[in-house]
N, C-alpha and C positions, 0 to 999 in steps of 0.2 A: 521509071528510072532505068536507063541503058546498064548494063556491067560496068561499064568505063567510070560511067558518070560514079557508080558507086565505089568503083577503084581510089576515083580522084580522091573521094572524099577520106582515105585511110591514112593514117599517119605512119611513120615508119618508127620501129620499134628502134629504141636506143638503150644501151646498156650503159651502167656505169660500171668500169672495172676498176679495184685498187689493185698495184702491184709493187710489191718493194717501196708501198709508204705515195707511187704518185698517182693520183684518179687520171684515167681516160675515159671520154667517152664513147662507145662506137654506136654506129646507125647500120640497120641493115641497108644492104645495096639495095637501088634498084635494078630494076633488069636493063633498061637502059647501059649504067653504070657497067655492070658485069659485061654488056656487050663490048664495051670499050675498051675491053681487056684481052679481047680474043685474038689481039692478033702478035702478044707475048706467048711466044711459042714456049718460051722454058715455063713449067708449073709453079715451079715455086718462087721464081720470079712474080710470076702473075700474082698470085696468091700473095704476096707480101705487100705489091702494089695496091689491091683492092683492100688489105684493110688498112695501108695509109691514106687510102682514099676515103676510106669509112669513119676518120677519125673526127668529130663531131664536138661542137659545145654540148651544155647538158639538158637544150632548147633542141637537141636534133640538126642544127644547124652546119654542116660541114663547113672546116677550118683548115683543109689542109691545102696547100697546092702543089701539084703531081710534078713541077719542078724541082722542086726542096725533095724530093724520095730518096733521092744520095746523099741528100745532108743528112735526112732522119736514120736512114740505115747506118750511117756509120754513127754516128751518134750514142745510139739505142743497145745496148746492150744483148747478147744472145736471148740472155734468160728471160728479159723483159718480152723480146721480142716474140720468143716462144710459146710465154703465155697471154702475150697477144693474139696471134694467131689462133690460138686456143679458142678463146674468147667469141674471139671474128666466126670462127668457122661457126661455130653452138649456134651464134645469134643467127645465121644464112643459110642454115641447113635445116630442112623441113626433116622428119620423120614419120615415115609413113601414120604410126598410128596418130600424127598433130594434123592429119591431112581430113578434111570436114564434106561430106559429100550431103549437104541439103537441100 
């Protein structure tokens, strides 16, 4: 069995987050995904966009579409958003010592 092939076969990991009383779900990106972001040059623009883009049923399933991002930002509260963000980055961010060399 190729790398890829055993790639295919992984499922991506989903968080369920509570905040202020409502569940989200998030999905980590794929790289794919994260590629499609690179060409928002402001950071923290980008960064907001991918985890409305990560935003998921509780099957993994993404639910959002990248037209509605001006609807959900205004929408969304600071604080919520913040600790979304939060959330999103924990789930996407590897740490060296979770990095597996077998």
């Amino acid at each position: 069995m190729s790398y890829l092939d055993a790639v295919k076969g992984l499922k991506f990991k989903v968080q369920k987050v509570e905040i202020e009383g409502i569940t989200f779900y998030l999905r980590e990106l794929s790289g794919r995904a994260r590629m499609e972001f690179d060409a928002e040059p402001n950071i923290e623009l980008r960064v907001l966009k991918m985890a409305h883009a990560s935003l998921c049923d509780e099957n993994g399933n993404l639910t959002e579409d990248p037209k509605q991002f001006n609807d959900f930002i205004a929408a969304v509260p600071n604080k919520i958003l913040n600790a979304l963000l939060k959330e999103f980055s924990q789930l996407n961010l590897t740490r060296e010592d979770e990095l597996k060399n077998s």
